[in-house]
C-alpha distance (Angstrom), angle and dihedral (degrees) to the residues before:
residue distance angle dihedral
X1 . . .
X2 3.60 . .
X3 4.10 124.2 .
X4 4.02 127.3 -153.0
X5 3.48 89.6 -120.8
X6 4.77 89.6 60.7
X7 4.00 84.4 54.5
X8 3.84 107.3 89.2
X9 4.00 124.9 -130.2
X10 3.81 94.4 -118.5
X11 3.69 144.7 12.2
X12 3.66 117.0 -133.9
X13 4.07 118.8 -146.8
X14 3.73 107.3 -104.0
X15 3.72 92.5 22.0
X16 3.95 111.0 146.1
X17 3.83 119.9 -112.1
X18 3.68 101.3 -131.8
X19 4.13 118.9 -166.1
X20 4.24 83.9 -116.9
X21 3.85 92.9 50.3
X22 4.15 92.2 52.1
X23 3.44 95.9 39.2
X24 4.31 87.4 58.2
X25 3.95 81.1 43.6
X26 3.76 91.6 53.4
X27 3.54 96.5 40.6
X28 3.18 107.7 47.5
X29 4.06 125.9 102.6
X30 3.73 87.3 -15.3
X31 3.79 130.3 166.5
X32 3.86 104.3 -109.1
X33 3.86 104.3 169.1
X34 3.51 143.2 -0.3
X35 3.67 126.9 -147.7
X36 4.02 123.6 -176.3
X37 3.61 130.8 -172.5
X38 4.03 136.6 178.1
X39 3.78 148.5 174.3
X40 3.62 143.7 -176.8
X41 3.88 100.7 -172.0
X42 3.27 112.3 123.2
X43 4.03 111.2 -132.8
X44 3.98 113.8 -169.1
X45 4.02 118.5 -161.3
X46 3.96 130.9 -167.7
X47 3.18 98.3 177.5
X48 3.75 143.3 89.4
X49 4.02 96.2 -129.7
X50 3.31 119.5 88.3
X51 4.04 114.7 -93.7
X52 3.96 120.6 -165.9
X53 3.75 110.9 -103.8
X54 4.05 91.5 -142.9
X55 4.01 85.3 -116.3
X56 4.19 98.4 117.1
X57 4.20 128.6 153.4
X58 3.42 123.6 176.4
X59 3.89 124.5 -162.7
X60 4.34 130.9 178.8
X61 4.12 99.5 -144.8
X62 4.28 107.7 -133.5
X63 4.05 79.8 -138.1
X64 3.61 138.6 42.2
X65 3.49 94.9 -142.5
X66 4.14 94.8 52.8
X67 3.53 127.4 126.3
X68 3.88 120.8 -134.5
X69 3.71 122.8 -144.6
X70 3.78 113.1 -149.5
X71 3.59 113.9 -166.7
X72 4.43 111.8 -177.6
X73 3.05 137.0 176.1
X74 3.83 122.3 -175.7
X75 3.59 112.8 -162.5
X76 3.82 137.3 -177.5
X77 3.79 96.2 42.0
X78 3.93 119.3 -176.7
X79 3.17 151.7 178.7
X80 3.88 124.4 -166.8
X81 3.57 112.3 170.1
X82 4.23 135.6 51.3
X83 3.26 126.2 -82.0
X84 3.79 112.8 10.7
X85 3.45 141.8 96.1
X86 4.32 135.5 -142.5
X87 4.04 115.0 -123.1
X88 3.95 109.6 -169.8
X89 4.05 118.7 -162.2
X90 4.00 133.5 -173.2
X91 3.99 109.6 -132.1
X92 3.91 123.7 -170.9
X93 3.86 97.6 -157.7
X94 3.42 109.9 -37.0
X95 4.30 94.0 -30.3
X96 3.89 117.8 100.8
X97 3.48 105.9 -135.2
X98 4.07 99.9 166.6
X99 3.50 144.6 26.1
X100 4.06 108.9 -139.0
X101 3.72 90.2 -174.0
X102 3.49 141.1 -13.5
X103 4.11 119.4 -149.4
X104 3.63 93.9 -2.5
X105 3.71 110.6 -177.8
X106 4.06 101.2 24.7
X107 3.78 110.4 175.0
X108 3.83 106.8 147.2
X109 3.52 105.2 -133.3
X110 3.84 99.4 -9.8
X111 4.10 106.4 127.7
X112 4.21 100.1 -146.2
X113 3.75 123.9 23.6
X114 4.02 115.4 163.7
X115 3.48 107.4 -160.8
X116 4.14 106.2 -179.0
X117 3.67 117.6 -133.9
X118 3.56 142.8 -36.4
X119 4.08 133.6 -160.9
X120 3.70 148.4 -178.3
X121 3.92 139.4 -166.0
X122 3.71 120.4 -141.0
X123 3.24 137.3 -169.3
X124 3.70 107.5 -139.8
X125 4.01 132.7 -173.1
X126 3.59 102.9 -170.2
X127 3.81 87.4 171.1
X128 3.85 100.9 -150.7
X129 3.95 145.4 82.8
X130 3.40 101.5 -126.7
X131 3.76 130.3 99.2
X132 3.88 110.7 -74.3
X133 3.68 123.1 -165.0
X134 4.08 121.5 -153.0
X135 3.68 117.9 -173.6
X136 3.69 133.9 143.3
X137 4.01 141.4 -117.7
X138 3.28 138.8 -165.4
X139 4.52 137.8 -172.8
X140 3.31 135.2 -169.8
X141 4.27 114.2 -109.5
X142 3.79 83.9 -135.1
X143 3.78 125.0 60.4
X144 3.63 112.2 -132.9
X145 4.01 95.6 20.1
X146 3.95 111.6 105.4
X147 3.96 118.8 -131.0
X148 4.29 118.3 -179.5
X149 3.60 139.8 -156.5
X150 3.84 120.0 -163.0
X151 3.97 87.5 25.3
X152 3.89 103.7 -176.9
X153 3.88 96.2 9.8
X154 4.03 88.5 -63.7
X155 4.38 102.4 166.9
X156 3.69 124.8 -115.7
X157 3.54 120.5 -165.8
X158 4.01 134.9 -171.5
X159 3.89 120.1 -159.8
X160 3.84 129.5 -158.2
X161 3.66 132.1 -172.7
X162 3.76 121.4 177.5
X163 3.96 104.8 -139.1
X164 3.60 123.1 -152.5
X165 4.24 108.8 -116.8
């Protein structure tokens, strides 16, 4: 598999296309799998540790030194009692590696407040071949005050392409 540093700065006019040259070309930063995963089961929390939205992928990189792409998008986000809020967060395995929002849903004292979705891309380097899972989580900032996600059946869906390094 190709690397940035085979591709050359420039092409010159005239310049031959030899079989090594495309083969770097088509290599390089290339779209090697896709994985796709969704759910519509709504998962309540009222609590200030992190609960598992029910939105999991898992992928096996071809190559160590792969990126992954994870596109989410968490839909169907509530909250139903006073005085809280909803923070969202991206985990490969058991590792945080993003914050999807933070206080989602802040209303003072104002009991319901649906707020619809939220979503991040991340650019990931999980920097093995083994099967990695990516799923999200969520809390409520207020113990005993109840935040959602996929309030009424609303779908949430988690992307991930394995990108060629």
């Amino acid at each position: 598999m190709a690397t940035p540093t085979n591709l050359p700065a420039t092409a010159v006019t005239g310049t031959v296309l030899t079989a090594a040259y495309v083969n770097d070309l088509r290599g390089a930063f290339r779209v090697l799998q896709v994985v796709y995963g969704s759910t519509n089961t709504q998962t309540t929390s009222a609590s200030t540790t992190p609960v598992d939205s029910g939105l999991t992928a898992t992928i096996t990189p071809q190559f160590s030194s792969s990126k992954v792409l994870v596109c989410v998008e968490q839909n169907g986000l509530l909250k139903l009692t006073n005085d809280t809020y909803l923070t969202l967060n991206l985990f490969r395995g058991a590792t945080n590696i993003a914050n999807i929002g933070a206080q989602i849903g802040v209303t003072g004292s104002a009991a319901t407040n649906g707020v619809g979705g939220s979503g991040i891309q991340v650019l990931d380097s999980p920097a093995t071949t083994s099967a990695t899972t990516y799923k999200t989580s969520f809390f409520s900032g207020n113990n005993n005050a109840t935040v959602a996600v996929q309030h009424s059946g609303s779908v949430s869906t988690i992307i991930l392409m394995e990108i060629s390094a």
